[in-house]
C-alpha positions as CSV (number, residue, x, y, z in Angstrom):
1,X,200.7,324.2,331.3
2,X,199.2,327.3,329.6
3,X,196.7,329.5,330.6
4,X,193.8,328.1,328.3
5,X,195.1,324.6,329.6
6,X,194.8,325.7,333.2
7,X,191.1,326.9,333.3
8,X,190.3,323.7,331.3
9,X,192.0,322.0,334.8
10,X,189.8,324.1,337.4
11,X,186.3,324.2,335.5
12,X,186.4,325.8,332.0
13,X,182.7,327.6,331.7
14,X,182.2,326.8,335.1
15,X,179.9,328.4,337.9
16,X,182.2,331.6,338.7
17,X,182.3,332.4,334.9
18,X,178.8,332.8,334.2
19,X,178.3,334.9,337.1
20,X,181.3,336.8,336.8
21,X,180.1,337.4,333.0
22,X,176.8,338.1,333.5
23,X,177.8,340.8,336.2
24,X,180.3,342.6,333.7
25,X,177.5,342.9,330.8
26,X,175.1,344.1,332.4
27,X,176.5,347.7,332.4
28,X,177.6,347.1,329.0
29,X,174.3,347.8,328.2
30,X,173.8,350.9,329.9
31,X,177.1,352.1,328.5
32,X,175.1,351.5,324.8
33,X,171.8,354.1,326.1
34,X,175.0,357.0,326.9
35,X,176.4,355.9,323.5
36,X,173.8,357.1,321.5
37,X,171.7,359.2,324.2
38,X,172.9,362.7,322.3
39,X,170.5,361.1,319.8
40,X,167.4,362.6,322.1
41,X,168.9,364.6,324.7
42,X,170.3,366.9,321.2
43,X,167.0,366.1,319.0
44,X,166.0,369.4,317.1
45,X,161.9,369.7,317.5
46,X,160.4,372.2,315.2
47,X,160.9,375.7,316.1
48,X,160.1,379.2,315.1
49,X,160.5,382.9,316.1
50,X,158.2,384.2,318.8
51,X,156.2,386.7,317.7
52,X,156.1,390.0,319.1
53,X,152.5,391.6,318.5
54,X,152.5,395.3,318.0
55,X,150.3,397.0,320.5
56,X,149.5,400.1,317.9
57,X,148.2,398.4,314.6
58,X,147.8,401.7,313.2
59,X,151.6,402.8,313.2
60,X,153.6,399.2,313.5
61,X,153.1,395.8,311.8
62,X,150.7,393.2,313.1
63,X,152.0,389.7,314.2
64,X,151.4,387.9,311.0
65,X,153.0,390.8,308.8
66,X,156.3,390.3,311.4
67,X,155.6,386.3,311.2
68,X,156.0,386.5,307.2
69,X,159.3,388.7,307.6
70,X,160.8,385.8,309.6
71,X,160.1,383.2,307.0
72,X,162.5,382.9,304.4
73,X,160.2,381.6,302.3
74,X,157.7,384.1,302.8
75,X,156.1,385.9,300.0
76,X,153.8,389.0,299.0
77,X,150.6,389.2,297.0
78,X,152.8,390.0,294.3
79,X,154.9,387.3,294.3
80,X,158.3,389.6,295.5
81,X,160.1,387.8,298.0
82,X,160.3,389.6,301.2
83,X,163.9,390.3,303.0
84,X,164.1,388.1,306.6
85,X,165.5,389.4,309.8
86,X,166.9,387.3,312.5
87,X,164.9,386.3,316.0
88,X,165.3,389.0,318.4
89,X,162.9,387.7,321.2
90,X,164.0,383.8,321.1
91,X,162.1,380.9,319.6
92,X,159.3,379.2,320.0
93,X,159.6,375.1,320.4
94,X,157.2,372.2,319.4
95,X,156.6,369.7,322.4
96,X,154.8,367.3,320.9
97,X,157.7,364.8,321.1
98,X,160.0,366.6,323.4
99,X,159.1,368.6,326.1
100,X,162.7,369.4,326.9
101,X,166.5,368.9,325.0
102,X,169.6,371.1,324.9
103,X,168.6,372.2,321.8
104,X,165.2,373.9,323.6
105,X,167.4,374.9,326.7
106,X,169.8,376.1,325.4
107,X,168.7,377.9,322.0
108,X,171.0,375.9,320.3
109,X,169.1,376.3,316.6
110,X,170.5,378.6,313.3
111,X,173.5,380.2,313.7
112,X,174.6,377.6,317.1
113,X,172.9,375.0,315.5
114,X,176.1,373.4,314.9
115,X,177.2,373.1,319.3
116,X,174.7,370.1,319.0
117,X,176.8,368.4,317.1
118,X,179.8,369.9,318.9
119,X,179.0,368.6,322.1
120,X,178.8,364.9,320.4
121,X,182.6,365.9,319.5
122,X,183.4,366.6,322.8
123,X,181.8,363.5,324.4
124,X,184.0,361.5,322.0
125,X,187.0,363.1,322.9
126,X,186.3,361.9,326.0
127,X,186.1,358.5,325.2
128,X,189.5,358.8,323.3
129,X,191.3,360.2,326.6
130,X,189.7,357.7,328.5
131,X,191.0,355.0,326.0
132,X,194.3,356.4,326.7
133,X,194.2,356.7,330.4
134,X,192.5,353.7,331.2
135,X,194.2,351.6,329.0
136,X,197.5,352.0,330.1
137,X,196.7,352.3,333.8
138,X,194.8,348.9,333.5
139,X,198.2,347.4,332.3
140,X,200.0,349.1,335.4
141,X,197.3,348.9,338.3
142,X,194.9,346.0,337.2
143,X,191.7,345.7,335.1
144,X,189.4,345.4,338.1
145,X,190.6,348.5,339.9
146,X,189.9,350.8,337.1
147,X,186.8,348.9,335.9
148,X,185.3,349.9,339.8
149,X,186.2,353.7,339.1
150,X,185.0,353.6,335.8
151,X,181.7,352.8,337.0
152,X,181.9,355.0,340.2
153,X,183.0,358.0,337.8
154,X,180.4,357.3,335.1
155,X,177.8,357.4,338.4
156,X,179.2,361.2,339.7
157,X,179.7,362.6,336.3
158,X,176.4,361.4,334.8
159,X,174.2,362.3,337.6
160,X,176.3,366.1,337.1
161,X,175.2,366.3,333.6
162,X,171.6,366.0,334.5
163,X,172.2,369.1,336.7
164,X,174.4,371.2,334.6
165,X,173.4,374.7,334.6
166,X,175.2,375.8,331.0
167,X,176.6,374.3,327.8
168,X,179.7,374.5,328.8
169,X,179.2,372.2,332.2
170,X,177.4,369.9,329.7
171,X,179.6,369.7,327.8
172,X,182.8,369.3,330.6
173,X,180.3,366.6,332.3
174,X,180.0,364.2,328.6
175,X,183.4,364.6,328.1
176,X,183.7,363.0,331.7
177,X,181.3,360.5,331.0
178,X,183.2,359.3,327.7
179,X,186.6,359.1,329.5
180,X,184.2,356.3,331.9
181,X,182.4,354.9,329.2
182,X,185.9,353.8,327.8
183,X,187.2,352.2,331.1
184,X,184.1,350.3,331.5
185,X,184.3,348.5,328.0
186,X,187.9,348.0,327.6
187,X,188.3,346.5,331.5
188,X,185.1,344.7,330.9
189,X,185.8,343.2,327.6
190,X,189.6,342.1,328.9
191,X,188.1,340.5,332.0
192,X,185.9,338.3,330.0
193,X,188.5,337.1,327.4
194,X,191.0,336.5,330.2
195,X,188.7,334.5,332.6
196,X,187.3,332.3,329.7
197,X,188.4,329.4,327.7
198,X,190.0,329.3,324.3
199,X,186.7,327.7,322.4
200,X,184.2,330.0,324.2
201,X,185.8,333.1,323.4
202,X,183.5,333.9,320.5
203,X,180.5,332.8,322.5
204,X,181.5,335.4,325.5
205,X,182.3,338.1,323.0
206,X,179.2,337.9,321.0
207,X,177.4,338.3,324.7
208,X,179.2,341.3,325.3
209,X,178.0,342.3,321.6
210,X,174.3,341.6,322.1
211,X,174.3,343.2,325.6
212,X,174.8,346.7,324.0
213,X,172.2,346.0,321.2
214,X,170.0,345.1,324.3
215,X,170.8,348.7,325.2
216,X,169.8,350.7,321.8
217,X,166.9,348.7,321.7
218,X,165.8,350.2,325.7
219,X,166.7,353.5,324.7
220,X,164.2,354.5,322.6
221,X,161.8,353.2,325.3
222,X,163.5,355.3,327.6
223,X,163.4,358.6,326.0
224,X,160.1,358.4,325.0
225,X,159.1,357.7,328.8
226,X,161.6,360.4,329.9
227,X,161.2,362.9,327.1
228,X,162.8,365.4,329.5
229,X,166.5,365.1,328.8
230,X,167.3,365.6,332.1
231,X,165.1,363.0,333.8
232,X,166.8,360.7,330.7
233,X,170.2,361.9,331.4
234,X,170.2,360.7,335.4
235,X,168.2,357.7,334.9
236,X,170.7,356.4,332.5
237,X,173.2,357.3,335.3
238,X,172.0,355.7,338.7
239,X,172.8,352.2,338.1
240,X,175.9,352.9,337.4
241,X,176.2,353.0,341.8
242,X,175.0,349.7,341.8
243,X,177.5,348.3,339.6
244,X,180.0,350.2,341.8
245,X,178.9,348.7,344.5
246,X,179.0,345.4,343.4
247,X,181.9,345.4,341.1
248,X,184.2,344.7,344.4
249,X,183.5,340.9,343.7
250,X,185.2,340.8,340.7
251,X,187.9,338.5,340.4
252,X,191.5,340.4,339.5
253,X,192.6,338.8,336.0
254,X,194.5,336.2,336.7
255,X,197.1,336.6,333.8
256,X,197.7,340.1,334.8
257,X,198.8,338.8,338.6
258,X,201.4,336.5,337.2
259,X,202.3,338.8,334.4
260,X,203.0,341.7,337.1
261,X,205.0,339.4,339.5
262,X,202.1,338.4,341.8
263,X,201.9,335.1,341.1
264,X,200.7,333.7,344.8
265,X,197.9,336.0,344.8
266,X,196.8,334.8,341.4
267,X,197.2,330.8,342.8
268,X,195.1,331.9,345.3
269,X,192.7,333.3,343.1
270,X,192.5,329.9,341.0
271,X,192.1,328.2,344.1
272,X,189.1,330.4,344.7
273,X,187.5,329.7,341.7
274,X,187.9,326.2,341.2
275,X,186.2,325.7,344.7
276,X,183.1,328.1,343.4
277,X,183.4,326.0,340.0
278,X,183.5,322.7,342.2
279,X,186.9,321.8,341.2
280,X,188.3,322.1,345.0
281,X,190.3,319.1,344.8
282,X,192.0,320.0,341.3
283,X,192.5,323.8,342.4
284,X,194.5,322.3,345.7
285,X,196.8,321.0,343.2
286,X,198.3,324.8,342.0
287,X,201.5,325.9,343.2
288,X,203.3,328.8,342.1
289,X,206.1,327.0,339.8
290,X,202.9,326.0,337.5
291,X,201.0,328.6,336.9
292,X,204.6,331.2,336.4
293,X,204.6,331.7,333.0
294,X,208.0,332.6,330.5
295,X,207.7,336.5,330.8
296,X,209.0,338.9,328.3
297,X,208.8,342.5,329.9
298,X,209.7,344.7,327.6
299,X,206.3,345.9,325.6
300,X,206.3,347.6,322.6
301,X,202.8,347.9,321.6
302,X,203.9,348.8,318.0
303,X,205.3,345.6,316.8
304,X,201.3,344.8,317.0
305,X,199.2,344.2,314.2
306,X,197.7,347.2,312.1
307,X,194.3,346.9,313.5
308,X,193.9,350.7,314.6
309,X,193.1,351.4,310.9
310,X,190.1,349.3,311.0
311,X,188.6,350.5,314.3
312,X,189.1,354.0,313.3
313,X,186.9,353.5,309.7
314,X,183.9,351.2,311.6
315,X,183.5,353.6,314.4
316,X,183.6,356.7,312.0
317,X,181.3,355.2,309.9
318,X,179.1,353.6,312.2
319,X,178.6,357.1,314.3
320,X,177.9,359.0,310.9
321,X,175.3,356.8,310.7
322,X,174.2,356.4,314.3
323,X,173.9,360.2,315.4
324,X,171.7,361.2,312.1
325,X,167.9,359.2,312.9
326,X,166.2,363.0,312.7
327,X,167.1,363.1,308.7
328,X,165.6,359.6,307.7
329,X,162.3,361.4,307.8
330,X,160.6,358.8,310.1
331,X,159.6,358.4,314.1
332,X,162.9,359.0,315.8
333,X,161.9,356.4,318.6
334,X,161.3,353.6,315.5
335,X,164.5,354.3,313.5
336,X,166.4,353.8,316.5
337,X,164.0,350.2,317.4
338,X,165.1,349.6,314.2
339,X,169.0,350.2,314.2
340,X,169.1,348.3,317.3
341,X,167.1,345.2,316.4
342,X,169.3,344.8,313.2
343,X,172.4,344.1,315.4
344,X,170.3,340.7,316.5
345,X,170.7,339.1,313.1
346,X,173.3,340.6,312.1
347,X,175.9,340.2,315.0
348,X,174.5,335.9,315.3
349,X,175.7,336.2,311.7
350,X,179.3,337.7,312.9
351,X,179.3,335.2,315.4
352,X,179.2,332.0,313.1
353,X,181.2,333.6,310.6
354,X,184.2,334.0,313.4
355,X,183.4,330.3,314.5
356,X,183.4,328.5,311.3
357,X,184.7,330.8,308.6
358,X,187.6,333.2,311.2
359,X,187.8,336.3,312.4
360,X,189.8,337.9,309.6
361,X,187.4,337.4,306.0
362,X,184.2,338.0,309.0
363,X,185.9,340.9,309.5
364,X,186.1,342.0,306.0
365,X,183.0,340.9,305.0
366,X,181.6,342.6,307.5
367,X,183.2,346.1,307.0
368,X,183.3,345.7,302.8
369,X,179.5,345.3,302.9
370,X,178.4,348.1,305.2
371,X,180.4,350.8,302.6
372,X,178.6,349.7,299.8
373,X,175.4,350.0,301.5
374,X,176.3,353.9,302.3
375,X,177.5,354.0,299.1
376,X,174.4,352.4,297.4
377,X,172.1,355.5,299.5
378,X,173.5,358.4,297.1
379,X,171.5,356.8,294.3
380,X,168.6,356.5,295.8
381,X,166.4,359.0,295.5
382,X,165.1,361.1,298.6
383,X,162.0,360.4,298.1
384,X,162.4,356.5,298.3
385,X,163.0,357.0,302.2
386,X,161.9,353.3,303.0
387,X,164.5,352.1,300.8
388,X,167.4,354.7,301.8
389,X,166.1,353.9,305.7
390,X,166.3,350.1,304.8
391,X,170.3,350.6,303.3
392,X,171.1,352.6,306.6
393,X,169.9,350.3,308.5
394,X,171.3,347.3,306.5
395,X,174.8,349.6,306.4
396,X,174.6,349.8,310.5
397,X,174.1,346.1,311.1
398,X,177.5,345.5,309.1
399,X,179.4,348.0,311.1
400,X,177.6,346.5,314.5
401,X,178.8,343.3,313.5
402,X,182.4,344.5,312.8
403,X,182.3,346.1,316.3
404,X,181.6,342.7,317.5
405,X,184.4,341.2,315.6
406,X,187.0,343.6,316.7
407,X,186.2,343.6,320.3
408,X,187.2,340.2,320.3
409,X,190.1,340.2,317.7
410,X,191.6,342.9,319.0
411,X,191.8,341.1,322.5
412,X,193.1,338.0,321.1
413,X,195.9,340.0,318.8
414,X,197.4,341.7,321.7
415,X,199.3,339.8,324.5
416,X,198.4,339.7,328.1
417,X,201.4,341.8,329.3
418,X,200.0,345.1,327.3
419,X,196.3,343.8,326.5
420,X,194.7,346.6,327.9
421,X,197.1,349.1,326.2
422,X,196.6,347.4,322.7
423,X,193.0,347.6,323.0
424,X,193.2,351.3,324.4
425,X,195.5,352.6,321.7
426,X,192.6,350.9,318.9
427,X,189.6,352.0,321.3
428,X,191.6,355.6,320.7
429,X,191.4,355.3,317.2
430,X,188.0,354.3,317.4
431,X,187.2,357.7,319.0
432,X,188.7,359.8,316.7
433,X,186.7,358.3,314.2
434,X,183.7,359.1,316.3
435,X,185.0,362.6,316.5
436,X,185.7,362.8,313.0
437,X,182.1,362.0,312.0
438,X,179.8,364.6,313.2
439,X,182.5,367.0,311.5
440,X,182.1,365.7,308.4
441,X,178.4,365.4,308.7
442,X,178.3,369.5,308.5
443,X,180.6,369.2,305.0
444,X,176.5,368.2,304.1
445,X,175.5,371.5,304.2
446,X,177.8,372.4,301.0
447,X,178.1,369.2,299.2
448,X,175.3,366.6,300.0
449,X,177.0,364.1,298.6
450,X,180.5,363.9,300.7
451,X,179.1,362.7,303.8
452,X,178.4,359.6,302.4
453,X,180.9,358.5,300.4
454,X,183.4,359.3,302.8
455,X,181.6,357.3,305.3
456,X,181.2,354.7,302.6
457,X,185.0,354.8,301.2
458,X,186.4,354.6,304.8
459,X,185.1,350.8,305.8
460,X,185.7,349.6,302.0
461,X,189.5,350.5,302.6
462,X,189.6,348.7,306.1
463,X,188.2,345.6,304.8
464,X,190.5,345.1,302.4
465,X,193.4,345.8,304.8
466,X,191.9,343.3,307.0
467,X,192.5,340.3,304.5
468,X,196.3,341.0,305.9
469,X,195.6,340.3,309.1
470,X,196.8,337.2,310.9
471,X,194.1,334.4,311.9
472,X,193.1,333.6,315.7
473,X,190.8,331.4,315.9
474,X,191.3,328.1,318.2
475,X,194.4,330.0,318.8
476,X,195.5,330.4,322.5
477,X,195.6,333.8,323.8
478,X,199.2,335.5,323.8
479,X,201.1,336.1,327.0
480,X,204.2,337.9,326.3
481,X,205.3,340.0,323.3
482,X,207.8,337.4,322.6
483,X,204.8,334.7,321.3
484,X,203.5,337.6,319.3
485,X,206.2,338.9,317.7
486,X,207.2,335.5,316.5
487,X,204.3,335.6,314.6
488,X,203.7,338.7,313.4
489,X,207.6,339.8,312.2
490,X,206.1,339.8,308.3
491,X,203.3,342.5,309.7
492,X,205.5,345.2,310.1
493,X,205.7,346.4,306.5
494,X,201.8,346.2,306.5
495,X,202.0,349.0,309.5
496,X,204.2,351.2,307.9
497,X,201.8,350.9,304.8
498,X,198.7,351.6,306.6
């Protein structure tokens, strides 16, 4: 009997997985606000020089004739242009919108103007250690282990980086808060492919997806309630002690007991939840000898499929995107309304194009579509800023939707016995991609152009490596590397190509 088979046996979508679901989204969507928090914790408000008013008008300059050297722009009566100086006695902020960021804190504006976009680096760095650790650890020590630290660090290290007295402990406390962010999506996302049935996996993954549109969407609210970044910073932190708290209910992946030679704890396990699934009798039936699986343990996560390359170019593209609401010219609180709500439609669309249609041309589709939209923006005139606004936010939707896809592909491309390290290594990849971004971002300031069509070029290329991909859906999930390498043997000159 296989796995798929065997939750059929003791409940398929029973009882114990809805709850067990709806308890492993719901930080999902807090993970989301920390995601994009930089967004208004790092917003730029108008600023200026502060003005130092000569007390002796008859020997110095007044303020205005200072205020006029400070402008670049500034002018005499006779049309000369007047030579600028840099701010000696700080700046001046507008609150309007803000009443506190880094930015303001800090002093982070023209020549450190660019540690704003740093610090988003650093944060993503984080996330691409965490990928690493966590990944592999979850494969050695259990997804539900790591998934209750995740949340317990993401608590500590959050609530720090509402307190931290510098840059520099900002900036150590988000690259903390990354490495979490990363062990609460991959154990979360592996705990809800491994607990469901074959024909509900899209369902359950599309969940997952909405939960973190759910959480762009509260953001906005959030910030503009908390324009403090501080107050912002530990609010989106705190509940991250209740899901601590709770996540000690969690049932322990039941493929990763067997698959780690524990396989009476995981009959136990089923026993458990066919009783809260009402399937008592049927779950009295396991024994040890049907639920031990063939193993294979000797994992070699590169005999895998390629699909690194295509989490690298839809998280690089979709955090080019993502981090840059301030230059779209409009309410910062509505462009981000707006990049959330666009993941409704567009991630229901994902979600029947993976049921009906498969996860490999969705994919494509998906990722093709969102490059030419970036691409599309360069000819649109600056002026038009509905229209470049609408592309963006018809460019973001794709990549949401692609996210959506591969959170679930990856899963189902990657065997059991190093499911979490599959995921981690493409998570990785993922995060250098969100590194990658706000770097390229600055290359703005010398070409406007390049920005864009890289971020364009990279999701074109993807999708068109992702026709290549093998097909999983109705397709058990994989146990050992032996079922996918019988599979995938033609794969491996795609790899070296990509």
């Amino acid at each position: 009997m296989t796995f798929a088979e065997l939750l059929d046996h003791i409940g398929g979508m029973g009882r114990f997985q809805l709850i067990h679901i709806a308890l492993l989204v719901i930080p999902v969507l807090m993970t989301a606000s920390h995601n994009l928090l930089q967004n208004f914790s790092a917003a730029v408000p108008g600023h200026h020089c502060q003005i130092r008013v000569a007390t002796n008008n008859s020997g110095g300059m007044n303020g205005t004739q200072r205020l006029s050297l400070l402008n670049p722009n500034a002018t005499i009566t006779n049309g000369t242009k007047m030579e600028t100086e840099p701010c000696t006695d700080g700046w001046t902020y507008n609150t309007s919108i803000f009443t506190n960021t880094i930015i303001m804190e800090w002093d982070l504006v023209c020549n450190l103007r660019t540690l704003g976009q740093m610090a988003q680096s650093i944060y993503m760095a984080g996330v691409l250690v965490g990928a690493l650790m966590f990944g592999s650890l979850a494969d050695r020590f259990g997804r539900k282990a790591l998934l209750s630290w995740s949340y317990l660090q993401m608590a500590v290290v959050g609530t720090c980086t509402a307190f931290s007295p510098n840059f520099t402990a900002y900036c150590t406390f988000r690259f903390l808060v990354g490495m979490a962010l990363s062990g609460v999506i991959l154990n979360s996302m592996s705990l809800v492919l491994e607990w469901v049935p074959t024909k509900i996996r899209t369902i359950a993954g599309t969940v997952v997806g909405y939960c973190a549109t759910i959480g762009q969407i509260i953001l906005p609210g959030l910030a503009y309630a908390l324009p403090d970044w501080r107050w912002l910073q530990f609010t989106a932190s705190m509940p991250f002690f209740i899901f601590f708290l709770y996540s000690w209910w969690f049932a322990e992946s039941a493929r990763w007991l067997v698959l780690s030679g524990k396989p009476d704890q995981a009959v136990q396990l089923l026993k458990k939840v066919a009783q809260i699934n009402r399937k008592k009798e049927e779950g009295d039936k396991l024994s040890t000898e049907l639920v031990t699986p063939v193993l294979n343990l000797a994992p070699d996560v590169f005999t895998t499929p390629p699909i690194t390359i295509h989490r690298f170019a839809t998280s690089f593209a979709f955090y080019g995107l993502a981090m840059d609401l301030q230059n779209f010219g409009f309410n910062i609180y509505l462009i981000q309304v707006a990049f959330g709500s666009i993941d409704i439609p567009a991630k229901l669309g994902a979600a029947i194009g993976m049921s009906f249609i498969g996860r490999r041309f969705t994919q494509a589709a998906c990722v093709i579509l969102a490059g030419l939209a970036i691409l599309a923006n360069i000819f649109v005139p600056r002026e038009l800023r509905t229209l470049r606004t609408s592309l963006a936010v018809l460019g973001k939707g794709c990549l949401a939707s692609s996210f959506n896809c591969l959170y679930l592909y990856t899963g189902e491309l990657y065997p059991t016995v190093i499911r979490q390290s599959g995921m981690g290594l493409g998570s990785t990849m993922a995060r250098v991609g969100g590194i990658v971004a706000p770097v390229v971002r600055v290359t703005g300031e010398y070409f406007p152009y390049l920005p864009p069509i890289i971020y364009g070029t990279a999701p074109i290329i993807s999708g068109i490596a992702a026709v290549f991909l093998p097909e999983t859906l109705n397709v058990p999930l994989p146990d050992t590397i032996e079922e996918v390498e019988r599979g995938l043997v033609w794969l491996h000159f795609i790899l070296i190509v990509c």
